[in-house]
C-alpha positions as CSV (number, residue, x, y, z in Angstrom):
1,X,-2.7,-4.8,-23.2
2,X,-2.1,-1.1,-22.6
3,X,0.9,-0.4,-21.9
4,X,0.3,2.8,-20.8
5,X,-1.7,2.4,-18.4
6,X,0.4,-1.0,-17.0
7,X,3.6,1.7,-16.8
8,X,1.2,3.6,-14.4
9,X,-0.2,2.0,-12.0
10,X,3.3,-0.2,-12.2
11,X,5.1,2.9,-11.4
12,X,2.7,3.9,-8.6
13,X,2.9,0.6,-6.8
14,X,6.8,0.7,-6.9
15,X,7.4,3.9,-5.5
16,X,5.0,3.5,-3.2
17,X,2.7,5.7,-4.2
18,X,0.2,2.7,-3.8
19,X,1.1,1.8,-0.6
20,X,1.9,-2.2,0.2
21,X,-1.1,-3.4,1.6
22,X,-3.3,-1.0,0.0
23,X,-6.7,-1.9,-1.6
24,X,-7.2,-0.4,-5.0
25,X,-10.9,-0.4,-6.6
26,X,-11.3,-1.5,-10.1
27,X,-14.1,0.9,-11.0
28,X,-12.1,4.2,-9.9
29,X,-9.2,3.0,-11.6
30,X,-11.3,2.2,-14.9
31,X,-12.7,5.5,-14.7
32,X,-9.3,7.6,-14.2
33,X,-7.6,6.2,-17.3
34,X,-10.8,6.4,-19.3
35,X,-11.4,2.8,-19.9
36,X,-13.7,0.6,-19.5
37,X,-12.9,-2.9,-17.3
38,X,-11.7,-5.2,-19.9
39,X,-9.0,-3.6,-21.0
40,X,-8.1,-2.8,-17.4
41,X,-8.1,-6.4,-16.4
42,X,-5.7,-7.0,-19.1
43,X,-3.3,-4.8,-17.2
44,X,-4.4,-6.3,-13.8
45,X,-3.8,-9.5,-14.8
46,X,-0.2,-8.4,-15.9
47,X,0.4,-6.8,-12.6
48,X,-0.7,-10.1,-10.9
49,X,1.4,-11.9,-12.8
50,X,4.2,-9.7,-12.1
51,X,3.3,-10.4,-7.9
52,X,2.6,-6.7,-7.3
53,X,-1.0,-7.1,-6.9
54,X,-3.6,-9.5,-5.6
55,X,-7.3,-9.6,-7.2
56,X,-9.5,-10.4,-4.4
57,X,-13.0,-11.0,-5.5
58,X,-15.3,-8.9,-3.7
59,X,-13.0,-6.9,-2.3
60,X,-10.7,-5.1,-4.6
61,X,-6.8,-5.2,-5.6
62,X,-4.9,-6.0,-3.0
63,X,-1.0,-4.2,-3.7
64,X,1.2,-6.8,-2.3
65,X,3.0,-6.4,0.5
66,X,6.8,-6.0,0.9
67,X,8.1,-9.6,1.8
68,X,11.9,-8.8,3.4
69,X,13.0,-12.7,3.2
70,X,11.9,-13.0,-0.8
71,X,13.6,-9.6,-1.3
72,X,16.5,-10.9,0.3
73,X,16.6,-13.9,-1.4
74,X,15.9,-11.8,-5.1
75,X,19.5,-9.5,-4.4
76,X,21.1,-12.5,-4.3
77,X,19.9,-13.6,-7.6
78,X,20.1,-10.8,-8.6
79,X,24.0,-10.3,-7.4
80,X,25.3,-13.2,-9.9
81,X,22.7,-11.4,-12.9
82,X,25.1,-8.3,-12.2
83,X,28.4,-9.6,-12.0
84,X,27.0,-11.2,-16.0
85,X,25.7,-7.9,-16.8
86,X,29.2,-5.9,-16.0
87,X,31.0,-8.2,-17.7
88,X,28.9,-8.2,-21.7
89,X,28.4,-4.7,-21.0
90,X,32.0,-3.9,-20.4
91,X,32.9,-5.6,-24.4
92,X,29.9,-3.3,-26.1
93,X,29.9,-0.1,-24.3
94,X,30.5,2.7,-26.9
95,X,31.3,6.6,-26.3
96,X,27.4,7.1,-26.5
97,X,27.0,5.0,-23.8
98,X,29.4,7.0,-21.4
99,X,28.1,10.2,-22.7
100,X,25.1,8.6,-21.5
101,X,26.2,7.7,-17.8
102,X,28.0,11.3,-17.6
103,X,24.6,12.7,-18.0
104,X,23.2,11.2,-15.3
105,X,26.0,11.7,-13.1
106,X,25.4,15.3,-13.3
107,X,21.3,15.1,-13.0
108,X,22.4,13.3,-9.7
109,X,24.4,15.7,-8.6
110,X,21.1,18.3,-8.6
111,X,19.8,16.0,-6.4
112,X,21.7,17.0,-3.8
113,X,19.6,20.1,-3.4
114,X,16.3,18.7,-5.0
115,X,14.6,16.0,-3.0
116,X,13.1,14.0,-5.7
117,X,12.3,10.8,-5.4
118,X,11.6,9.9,-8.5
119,X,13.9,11.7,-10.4
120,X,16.6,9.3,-8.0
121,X,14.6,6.2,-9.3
122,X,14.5,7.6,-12.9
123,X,18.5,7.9,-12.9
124,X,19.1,4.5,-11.0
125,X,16.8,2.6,-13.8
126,X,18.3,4.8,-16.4
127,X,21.7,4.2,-15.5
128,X,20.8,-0.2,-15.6
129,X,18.7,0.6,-18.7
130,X,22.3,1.6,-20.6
131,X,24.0,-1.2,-18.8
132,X,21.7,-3.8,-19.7
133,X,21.7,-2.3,-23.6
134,X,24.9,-2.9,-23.4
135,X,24.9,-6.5,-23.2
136,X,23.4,-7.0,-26.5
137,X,20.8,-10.2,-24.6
138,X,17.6,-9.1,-24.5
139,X,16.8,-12.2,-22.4
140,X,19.4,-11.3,-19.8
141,X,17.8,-7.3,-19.8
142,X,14.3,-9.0,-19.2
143,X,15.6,-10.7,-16.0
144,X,17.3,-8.1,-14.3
145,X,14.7,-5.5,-15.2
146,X,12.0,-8.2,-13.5
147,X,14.4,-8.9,-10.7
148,X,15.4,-4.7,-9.8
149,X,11.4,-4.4,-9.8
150,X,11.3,-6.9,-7.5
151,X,13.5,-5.1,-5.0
152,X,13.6,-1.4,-5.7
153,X,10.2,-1.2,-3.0
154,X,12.7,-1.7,-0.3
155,X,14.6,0.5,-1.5
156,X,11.9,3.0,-1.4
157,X,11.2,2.3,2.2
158,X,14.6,3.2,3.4
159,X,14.2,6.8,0.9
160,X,10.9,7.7,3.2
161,X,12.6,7.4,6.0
162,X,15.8,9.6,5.8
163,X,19.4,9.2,4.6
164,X,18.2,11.1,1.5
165,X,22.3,12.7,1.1
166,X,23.8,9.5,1.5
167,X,21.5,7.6,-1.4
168,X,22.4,10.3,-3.4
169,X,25.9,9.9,-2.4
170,X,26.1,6.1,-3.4
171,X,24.3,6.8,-6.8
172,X,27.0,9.1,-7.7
173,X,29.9,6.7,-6.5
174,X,28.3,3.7,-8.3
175,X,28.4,5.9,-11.7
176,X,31.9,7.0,-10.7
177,X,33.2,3.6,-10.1
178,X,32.1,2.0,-13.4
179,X,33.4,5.1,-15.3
180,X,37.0,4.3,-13.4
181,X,36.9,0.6,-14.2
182,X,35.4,1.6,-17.8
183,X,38.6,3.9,-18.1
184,X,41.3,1.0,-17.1
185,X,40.3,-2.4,-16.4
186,X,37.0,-3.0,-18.3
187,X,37.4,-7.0,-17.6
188,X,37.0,-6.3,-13.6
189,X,33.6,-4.4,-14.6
190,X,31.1,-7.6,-14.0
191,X,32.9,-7.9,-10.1
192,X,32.4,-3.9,-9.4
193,X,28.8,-4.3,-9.9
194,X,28.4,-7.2,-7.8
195,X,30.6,-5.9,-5.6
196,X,28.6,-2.1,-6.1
197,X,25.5,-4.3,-5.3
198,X,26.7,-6.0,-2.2
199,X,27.2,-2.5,-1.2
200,X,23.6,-1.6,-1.8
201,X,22.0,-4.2,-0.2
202,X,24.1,-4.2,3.2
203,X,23.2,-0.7,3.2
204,X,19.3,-0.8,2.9
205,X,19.0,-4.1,4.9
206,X,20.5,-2.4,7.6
207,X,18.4,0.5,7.0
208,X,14.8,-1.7,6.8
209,X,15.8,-3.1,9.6
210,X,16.4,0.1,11.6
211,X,13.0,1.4,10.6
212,X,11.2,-1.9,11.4
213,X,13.1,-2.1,14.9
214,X,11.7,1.7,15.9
């Protein structure tokens, strides 16, 4: 499979980019990456897999749409995944790691004055990325990186529609918090970030739900 090419299109269907809903044509996508439709089904087939798309024959790929009840139900999977993650993470994490995590604390901080979308996304994976490393289980990693893409569309939702200080806001005080319990009581690390989560998901649900309600 190209990976490349998956990474695309993967992207563009979780920032919503490729709307939910959206029908995508096989041929115009086979032609933009230069390839013919094999290899491009290789990929689709991934993505299907994954549940971000739908292959309708005779019509075209069908992104999926955002389901709130299944999203729901993935955060709290996803909660107990965190609270598993904090805690390995909190026994491996080195200097490099929070050298790491001060980084993006500061490319956040830029983002108080630069709307960027992606560049929010990039830090938010980044900063799980060196989590989940951290934890030294590749299966575990695999999960939550399936499980986060199975949510962060919502997420995305609430970004279109305003509040753009106060996500930046929380990004920063989710980095500050794990440095703090990093600093002095690295065994309560796994309960900040399902408590950090809890957090999250209050806040967006109440946000969808806003937007849907207007």
């Amino acid at each position: 499979m190209n990976t490349d090419i998956y990474k695309t299109i993967k992207s563009r269907i979780l920032s919503l980019e490729y709307t939910p809903g959206s029908i995508l044509n096989e041929k115009v996508l086979a032609n933009e990456f230069g390839v013919s439709r094999t290899p491009l089904r290789n990929v689709l087939n991934q993505l299907e897999s994954d549940k971000l798309i739908r292959v309708i024959p005779r019509t075209g790929i069908l992104v999926t749409e955002i389901q709130f009840e299944q999203i729901m139900n993935t955060f709290q999977v996803r909660l107990g995944i965190e609270k598993m993650i904090g805690s390995l993470a909190a026994e491996n994490i080195n200097d490099e790691h929070c050298q790491l995590l001060s980084r993006l604390h500061s490319e956040c901080e830029k983002l108080f004055l630069i709307k960027d979308k992606f560049r929010l996304m990039s830090i938010d994976r980044e900063m799980r990325a060196i989590l989940n490393d951290c934890t030294n289980n590749p299966v575990l990693r695999d999960i939550s990186e399936y499980l986060y893409d199975h949510t962060v569309r919502l997420w995305c939702v609430v970004l279109e529609k305003g509040g753009w200080e106060e996500e930046v806001q929380s990004l920063m005080d989710d980095i500050d918090q794990t440095f703090e319990v990093l600093n002095s009581q690295k065994n309560k690390l796994g309960e900040l970030r399902r408590e950090l989560l809890i957090q999250h998901i209050e806040r967006i649900r109440t946000k969808f739900l806003g937007v849907m309600h207007k």
